[in-house]
ROPAMAR-508779 format. One record per residue: residue in one letter; x, y, z of N, C-alpha, C, CB in turn. Coordinates in Angstrom, 2 decimals. Glycine has a CB too. Example, Ala and Ser with C-alpha at 12.3 -4.5 7.8 and 13.67 -1.06 7.14 Angstrom:
2
+------+---------+---------+---------+---------+---------+---------+---------+---------+---------+---------+---------+---------+
! resn !     n.X !     n.Y !     n.Z !    ca.X !    ca.Y !    ca.Z !     c.X !     c.Y !     c.Z !    cb.X !    cb.Y !    cb.Z !
+------+---------+---------+---------+---------+---------+---------+---------+---------+---------+---------+---------+---------+
!    a !   13.19 !   -5.69 !    7.80 !   12.30 !   -4.50 !    7.80 !   13.20 !   -3.30 !    7.80 !   11.31 !   -4.47 !    9.05 !
!    s !   12.85 !   -2.25 !    7.08 !   13.67 !   -1.06 !    7.14 !   12.90 !    0.03 !    7.87 !   14.08 !   -0.60 !    5.72 !
+------+---------+---------+---------+---------+---------+---------+---------+---------+---------+---------+---------+---------+
***
This chain:
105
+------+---------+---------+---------+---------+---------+---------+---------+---------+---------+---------+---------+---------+
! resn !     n.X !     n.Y !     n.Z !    ca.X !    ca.Y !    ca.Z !     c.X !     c.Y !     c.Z !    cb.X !    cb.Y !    cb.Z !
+------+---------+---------+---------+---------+---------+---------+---------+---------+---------+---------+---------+---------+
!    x !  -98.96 !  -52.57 ! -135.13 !  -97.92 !  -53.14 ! -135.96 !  -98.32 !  -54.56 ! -136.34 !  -96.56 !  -53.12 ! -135.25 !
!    x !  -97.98 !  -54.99 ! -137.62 !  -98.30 !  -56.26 ! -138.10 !  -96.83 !  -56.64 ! -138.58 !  -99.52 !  -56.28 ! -139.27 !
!    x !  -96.63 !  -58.25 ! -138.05 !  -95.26 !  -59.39 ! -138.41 !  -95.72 !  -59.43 ! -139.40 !  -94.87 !  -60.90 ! -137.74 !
!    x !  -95.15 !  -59.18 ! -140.33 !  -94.99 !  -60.40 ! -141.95 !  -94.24 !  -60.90 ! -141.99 !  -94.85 !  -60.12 ! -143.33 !
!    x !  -94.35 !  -62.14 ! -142.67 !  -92.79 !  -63.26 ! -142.76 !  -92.86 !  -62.42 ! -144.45 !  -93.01 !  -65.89 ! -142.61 !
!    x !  -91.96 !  -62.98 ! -144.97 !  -91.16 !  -62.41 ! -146.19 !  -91.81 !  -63.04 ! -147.07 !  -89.61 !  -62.61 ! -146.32 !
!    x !  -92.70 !  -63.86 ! -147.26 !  -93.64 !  -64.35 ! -148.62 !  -94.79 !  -63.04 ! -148.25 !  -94.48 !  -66.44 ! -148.54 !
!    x !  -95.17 !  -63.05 ! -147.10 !  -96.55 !  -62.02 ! -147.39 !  -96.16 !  -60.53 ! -146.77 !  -98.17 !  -62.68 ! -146.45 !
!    x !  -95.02 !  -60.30 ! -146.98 !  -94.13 !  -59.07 ! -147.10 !  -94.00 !  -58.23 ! -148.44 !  -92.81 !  -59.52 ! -146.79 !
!    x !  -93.44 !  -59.64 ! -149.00 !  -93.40 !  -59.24 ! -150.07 !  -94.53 !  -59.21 ! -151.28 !  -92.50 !  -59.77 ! -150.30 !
!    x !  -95.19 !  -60.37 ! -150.41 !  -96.74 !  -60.26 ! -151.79 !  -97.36 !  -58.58 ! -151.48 !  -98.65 !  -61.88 ! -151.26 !
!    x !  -97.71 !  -58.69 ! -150.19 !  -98.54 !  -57.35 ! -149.88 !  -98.11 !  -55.78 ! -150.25 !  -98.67 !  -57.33 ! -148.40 !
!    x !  -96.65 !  -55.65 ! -150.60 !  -95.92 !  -54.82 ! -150.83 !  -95.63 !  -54.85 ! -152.54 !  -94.84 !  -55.02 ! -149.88 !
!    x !  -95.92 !  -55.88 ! -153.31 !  -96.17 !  -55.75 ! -154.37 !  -97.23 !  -55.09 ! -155.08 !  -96.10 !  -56.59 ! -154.56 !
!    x !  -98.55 !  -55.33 ! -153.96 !  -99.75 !  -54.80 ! -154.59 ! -100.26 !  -53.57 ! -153.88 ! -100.82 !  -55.86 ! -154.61 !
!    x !  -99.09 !  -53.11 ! -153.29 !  -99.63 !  -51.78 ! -152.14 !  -98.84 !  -50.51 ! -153.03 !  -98.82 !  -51.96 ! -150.00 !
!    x ! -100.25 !  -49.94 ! -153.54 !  -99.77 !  -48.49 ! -154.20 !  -99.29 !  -47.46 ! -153.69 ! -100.58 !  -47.90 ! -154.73 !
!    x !  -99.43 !  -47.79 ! -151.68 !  -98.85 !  -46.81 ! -151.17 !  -98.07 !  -46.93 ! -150.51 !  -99.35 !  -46.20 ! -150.75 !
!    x !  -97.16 !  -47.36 ! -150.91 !  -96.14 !  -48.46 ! -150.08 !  -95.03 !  -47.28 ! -149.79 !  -95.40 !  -50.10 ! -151.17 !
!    x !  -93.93 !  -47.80 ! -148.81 !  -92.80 !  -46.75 ! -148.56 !  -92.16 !  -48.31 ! -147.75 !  -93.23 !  -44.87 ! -147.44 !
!    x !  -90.68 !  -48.65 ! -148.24 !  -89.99 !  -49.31 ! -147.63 !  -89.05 !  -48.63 ! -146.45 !  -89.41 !  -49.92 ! -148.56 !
!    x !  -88.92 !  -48.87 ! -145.16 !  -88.27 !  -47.85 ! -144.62 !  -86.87 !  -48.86 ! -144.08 !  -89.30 !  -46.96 ! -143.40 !
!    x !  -85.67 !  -48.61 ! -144.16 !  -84.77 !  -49.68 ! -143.39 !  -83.86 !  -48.77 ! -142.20 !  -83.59 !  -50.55 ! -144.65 !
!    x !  -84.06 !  -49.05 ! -141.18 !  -83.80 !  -48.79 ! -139.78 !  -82.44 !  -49.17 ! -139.16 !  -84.79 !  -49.46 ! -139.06 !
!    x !  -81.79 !  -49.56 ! -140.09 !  -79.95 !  -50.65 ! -139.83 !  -79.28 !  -48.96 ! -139.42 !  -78.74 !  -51.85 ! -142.13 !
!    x !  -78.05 !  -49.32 ! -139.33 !  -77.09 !  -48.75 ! -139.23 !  -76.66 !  -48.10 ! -140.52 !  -76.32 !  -49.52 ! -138.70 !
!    x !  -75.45 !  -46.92 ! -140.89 !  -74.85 !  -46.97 ! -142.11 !  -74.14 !  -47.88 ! -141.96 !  -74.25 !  -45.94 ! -142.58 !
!    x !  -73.18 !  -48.69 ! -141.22 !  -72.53 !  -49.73 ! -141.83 !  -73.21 !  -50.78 ! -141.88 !  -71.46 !  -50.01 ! -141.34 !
!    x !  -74.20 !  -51.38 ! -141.62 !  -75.00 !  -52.42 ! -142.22 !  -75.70 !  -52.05 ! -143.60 !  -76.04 !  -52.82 ! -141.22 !
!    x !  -76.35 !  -50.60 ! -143.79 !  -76.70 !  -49.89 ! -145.19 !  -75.71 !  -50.18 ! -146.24 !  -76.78 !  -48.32 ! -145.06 !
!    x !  -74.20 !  -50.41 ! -145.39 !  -73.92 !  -50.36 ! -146.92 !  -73.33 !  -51.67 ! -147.60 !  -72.89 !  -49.23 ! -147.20 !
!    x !  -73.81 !  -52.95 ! -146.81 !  -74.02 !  -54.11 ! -147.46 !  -74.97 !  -53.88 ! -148.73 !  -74.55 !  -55.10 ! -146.47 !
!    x !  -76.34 !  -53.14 ! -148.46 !  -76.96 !  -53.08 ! -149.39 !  -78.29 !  -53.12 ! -148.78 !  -76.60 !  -53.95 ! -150.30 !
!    x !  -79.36 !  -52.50 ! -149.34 !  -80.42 !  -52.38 ! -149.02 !  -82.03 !  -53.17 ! -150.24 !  -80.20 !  -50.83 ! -148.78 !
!    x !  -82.90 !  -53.37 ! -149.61 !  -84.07 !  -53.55 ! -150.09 !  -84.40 !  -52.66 ! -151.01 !  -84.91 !  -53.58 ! -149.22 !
!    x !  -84.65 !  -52.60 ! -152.47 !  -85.34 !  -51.69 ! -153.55 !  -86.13 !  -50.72 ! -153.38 !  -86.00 !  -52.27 ! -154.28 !
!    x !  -85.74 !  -49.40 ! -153.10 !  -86.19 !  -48.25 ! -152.85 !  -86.31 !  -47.78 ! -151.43 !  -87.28 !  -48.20 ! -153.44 !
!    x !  -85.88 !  -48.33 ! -150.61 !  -85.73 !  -48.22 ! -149.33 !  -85.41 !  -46.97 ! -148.74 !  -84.92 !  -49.03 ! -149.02 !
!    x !  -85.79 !  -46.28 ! -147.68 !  -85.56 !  -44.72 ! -146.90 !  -84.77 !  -45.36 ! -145.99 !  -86.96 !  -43.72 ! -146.14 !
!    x !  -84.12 !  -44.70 ! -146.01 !  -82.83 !  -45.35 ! -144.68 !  -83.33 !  -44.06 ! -143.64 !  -80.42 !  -45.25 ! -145.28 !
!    x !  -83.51 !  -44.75 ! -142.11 !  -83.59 !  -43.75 ! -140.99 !  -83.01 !  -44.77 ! -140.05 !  -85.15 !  -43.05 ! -140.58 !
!    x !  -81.83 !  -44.55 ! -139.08 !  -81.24 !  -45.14 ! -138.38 !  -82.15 !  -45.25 ! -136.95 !  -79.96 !  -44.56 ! -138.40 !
!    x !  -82.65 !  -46.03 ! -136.52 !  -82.72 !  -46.21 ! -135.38 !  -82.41 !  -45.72 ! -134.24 !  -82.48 !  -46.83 ! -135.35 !
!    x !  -80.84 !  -45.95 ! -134.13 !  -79.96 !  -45.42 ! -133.18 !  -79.76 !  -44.07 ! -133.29 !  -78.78 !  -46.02 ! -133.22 !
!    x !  -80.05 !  -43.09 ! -133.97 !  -79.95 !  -42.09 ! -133.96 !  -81.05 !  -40.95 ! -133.01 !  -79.84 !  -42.07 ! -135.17 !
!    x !  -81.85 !  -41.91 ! -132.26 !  -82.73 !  -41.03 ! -131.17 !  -83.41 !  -40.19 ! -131.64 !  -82.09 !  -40.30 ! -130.21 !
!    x !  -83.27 !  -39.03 ! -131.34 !  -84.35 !  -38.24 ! -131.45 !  -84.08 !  -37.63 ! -133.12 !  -84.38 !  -37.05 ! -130.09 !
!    x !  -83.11 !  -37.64 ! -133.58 !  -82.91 !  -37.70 ! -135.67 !  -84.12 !  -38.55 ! -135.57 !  -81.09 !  -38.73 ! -136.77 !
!    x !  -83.69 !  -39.46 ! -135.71 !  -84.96 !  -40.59 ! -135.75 !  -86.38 !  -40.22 ! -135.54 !  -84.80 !  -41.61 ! -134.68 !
!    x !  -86.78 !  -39.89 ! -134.39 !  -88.15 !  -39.77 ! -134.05 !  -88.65 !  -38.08 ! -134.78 !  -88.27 !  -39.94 ! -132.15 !
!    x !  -87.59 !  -37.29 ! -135.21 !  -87.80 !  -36.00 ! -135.75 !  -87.97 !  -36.41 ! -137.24 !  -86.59 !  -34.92 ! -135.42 !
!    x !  -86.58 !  -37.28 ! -138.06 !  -87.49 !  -37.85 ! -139.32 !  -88.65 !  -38.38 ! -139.79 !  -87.16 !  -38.50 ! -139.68 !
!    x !  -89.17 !  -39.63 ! -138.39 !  -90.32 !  -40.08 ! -138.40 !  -91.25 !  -39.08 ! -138.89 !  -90.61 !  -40.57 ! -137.22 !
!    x !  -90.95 !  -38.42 ! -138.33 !  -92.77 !  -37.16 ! -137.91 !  -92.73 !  -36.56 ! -139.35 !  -92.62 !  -35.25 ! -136.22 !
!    x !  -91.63 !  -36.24 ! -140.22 !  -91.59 !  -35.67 ! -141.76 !  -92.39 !  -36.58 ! -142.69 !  -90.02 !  -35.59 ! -142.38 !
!    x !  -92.57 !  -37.79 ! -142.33 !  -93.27 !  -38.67 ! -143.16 !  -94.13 !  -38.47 ! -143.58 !  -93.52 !  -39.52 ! -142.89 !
!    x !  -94.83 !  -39.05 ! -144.66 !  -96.75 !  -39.26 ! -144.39 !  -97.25 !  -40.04 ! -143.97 !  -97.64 !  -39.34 ! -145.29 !
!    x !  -97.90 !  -39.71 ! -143.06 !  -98.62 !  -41.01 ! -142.43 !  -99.67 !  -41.69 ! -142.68 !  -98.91 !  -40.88 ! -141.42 !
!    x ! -100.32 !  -41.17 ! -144.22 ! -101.05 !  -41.68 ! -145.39 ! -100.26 !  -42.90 ! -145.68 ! -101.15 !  -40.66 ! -146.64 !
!    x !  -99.23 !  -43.04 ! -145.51 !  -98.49 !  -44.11 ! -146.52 !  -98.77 !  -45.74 ! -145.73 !  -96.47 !  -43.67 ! -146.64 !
!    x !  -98.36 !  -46.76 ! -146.52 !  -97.85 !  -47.54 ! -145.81 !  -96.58 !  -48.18 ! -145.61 !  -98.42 !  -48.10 ! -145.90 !
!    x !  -96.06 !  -48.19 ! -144.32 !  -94.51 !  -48.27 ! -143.91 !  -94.58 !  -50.16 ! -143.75 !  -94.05 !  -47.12 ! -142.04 !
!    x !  -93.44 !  -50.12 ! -144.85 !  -92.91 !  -51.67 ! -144.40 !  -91.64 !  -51.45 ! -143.97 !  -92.86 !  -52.87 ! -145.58 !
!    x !  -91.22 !  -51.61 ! -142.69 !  -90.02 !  -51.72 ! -142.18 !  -89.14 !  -52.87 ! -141.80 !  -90.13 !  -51.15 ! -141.35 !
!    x !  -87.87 !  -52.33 ! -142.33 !  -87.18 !  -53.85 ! -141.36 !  -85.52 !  -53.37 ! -141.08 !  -87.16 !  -55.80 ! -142.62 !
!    x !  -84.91 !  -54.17 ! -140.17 !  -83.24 !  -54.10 ! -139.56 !  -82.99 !  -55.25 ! -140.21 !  -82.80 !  -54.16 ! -137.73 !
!    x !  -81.62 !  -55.41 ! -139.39 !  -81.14 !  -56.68 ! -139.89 !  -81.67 !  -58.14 ! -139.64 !  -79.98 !  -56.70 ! -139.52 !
!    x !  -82.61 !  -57.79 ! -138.19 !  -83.38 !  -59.33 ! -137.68 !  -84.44 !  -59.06 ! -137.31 !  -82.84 !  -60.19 ! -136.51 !
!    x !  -84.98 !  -57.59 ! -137.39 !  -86.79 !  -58.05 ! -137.28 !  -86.96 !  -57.23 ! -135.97 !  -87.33 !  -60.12 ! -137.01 !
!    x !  -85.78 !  -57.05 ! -134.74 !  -86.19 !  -56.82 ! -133.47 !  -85.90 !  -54.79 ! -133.18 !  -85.09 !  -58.08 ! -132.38 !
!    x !  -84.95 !  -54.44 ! -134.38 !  -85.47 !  -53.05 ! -133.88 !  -86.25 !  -52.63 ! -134.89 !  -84.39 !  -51.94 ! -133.55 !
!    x !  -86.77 !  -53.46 ! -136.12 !  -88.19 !  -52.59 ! -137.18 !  -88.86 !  -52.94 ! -135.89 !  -89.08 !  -53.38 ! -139.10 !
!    x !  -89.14 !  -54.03 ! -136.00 !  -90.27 !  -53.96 ! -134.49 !  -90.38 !  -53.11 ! -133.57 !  -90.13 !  -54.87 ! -133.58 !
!    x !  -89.36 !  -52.23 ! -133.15 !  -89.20 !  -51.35 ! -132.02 !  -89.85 !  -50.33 ! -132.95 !  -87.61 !  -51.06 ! -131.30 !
!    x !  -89.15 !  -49.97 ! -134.34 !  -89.59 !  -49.07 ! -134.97 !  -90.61 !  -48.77 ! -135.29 !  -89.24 !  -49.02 ! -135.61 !
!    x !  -91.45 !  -49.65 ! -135.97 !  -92.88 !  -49.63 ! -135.68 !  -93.98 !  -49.20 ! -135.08 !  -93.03 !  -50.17 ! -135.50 !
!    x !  -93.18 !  -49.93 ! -133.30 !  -94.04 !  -49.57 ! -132.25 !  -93.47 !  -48.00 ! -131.93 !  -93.93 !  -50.72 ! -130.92 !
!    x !  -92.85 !  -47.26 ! -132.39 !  -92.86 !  -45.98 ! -131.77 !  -93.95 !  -45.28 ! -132.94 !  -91.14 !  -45.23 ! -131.60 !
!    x !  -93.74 !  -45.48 ! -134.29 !  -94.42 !  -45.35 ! -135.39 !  -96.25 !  -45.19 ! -134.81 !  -93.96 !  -46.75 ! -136.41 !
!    x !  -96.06 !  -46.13 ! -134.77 !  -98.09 !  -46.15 ! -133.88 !  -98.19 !  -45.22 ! -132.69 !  -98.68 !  -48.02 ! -132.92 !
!    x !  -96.70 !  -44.84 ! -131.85 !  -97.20 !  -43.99 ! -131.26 !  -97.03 !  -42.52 ! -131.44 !  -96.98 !  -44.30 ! -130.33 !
!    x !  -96.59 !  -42.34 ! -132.88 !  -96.66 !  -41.35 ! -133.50 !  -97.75 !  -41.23 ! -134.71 !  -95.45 !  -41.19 ! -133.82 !
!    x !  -98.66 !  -42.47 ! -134.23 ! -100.35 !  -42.01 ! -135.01 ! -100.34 !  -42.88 ! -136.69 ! -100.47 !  -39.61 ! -135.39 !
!    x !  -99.15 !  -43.73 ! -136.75 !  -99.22 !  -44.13 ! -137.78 !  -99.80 !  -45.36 ! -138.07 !  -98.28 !  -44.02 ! -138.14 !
!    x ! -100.30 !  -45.65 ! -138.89 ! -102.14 !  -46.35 ! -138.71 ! -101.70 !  -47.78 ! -139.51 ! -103.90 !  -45.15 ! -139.88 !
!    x ! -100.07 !  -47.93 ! -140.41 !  -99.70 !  -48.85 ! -140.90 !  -98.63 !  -49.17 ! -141.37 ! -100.23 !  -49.00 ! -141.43 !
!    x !  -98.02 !  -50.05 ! -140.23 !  -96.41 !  -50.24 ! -140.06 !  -96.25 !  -51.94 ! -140.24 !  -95.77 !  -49.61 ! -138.29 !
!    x !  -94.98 !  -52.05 ! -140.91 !  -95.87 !  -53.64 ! -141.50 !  -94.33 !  -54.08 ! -141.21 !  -96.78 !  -53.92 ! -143.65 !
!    x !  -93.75 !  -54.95 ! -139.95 !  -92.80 !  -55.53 ! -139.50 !  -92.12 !  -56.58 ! -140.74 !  -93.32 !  -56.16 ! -138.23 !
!    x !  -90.73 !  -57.08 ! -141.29 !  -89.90 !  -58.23 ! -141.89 !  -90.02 !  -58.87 ! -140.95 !  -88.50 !  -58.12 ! -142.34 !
!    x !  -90.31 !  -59.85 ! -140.44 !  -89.75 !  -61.02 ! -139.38 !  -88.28 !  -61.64 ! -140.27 !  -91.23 !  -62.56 ! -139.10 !
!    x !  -87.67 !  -61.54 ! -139.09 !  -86.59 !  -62.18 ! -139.33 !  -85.30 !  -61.27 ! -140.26 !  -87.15 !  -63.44 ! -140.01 !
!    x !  -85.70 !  -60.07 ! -140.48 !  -84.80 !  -58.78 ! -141.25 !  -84.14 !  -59.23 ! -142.27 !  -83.69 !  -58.04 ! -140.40 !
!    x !  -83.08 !  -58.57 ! -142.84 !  -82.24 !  -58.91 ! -143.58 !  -81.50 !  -60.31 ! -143.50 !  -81.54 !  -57.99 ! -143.51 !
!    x !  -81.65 !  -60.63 ! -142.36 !  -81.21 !  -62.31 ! -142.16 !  -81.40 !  -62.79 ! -142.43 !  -81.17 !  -63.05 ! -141.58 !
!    x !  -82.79 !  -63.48 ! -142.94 !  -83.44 !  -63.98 ! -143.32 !  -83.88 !  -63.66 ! -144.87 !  -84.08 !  -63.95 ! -142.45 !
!    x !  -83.93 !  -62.29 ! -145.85 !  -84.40 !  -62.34 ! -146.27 !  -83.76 !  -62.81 ! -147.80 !  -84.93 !  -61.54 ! -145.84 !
!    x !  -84.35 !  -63.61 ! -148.73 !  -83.97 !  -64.24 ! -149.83 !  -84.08 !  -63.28 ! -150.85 !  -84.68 !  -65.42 ! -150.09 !
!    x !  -84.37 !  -62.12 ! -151.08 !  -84.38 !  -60.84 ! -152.20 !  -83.47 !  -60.79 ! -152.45 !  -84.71 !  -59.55 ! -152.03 !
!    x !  -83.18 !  -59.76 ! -153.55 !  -82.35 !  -59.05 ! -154.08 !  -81.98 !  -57.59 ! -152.61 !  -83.14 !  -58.61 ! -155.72 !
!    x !  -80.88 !  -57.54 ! -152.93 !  -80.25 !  -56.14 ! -151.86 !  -79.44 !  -55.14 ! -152.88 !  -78.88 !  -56.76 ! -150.40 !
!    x !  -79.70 !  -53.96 ! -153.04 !  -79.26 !  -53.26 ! -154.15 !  -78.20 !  -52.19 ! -153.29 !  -80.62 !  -52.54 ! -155.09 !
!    x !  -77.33 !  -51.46 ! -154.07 !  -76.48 !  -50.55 ! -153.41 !  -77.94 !  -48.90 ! -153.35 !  -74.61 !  -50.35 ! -154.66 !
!    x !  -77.52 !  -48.71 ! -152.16 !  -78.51 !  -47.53 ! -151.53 !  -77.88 !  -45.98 ! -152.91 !  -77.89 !  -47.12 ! -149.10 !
!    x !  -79.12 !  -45.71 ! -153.02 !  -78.96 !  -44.87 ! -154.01 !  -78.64 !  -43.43 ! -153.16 !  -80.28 !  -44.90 ! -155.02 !
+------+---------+---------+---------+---------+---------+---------+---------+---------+---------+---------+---------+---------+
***
């Protein structure tokens, strides 16, 4: 897993053709609003969670984030131990981040 702060989050995710935003919040934090194109998979949902994970491609690259950075991070690290070769942490989550947040489609 790699920290990005939100300038090279967002640069690297601009120029990544294989990008997949994944956001890990809750539905009631989802529905403040989410990051532009974002897969919502809850965290807290256990093994939903670790059974969605595995549907993925693991060709892709996953930028994940919560609301502060500390369960994408968790997310991540289960991510690698489900073989996924590039999981790219928000430091500081939605708390921090100065974007645009769109209503989840």
């Amino acid at each position: 897993m790699e920290e990005l702060t939100q300038e090279e989050w967002v640069s690297q995710l601009a120029s990544d053709d294989n990008a997949v935003v994944l956001d890990v919040r809750t539905d009631n934090e989802v529905a403040d609003g989410v990051i532009a194109n974002a897969i919502h998979l809850d965290i807290y949902r256990g093994d939903a969670f670790i059974d969605a994970l595995e549907k993925l491609d693991k060709s892709k690259n996953y930028y994940v984030y919560c609301r502060s950075g500390k369960r994408s991070a968790q997310a991540c690290s289960i991510m690698e131990e489900l073989d996924f070769n590039n999981a790219y942490n928000l430091e500081g989550g939605v708390l921090d981040w100065e974007g645009e947040l769109v209503d989840m489609d």
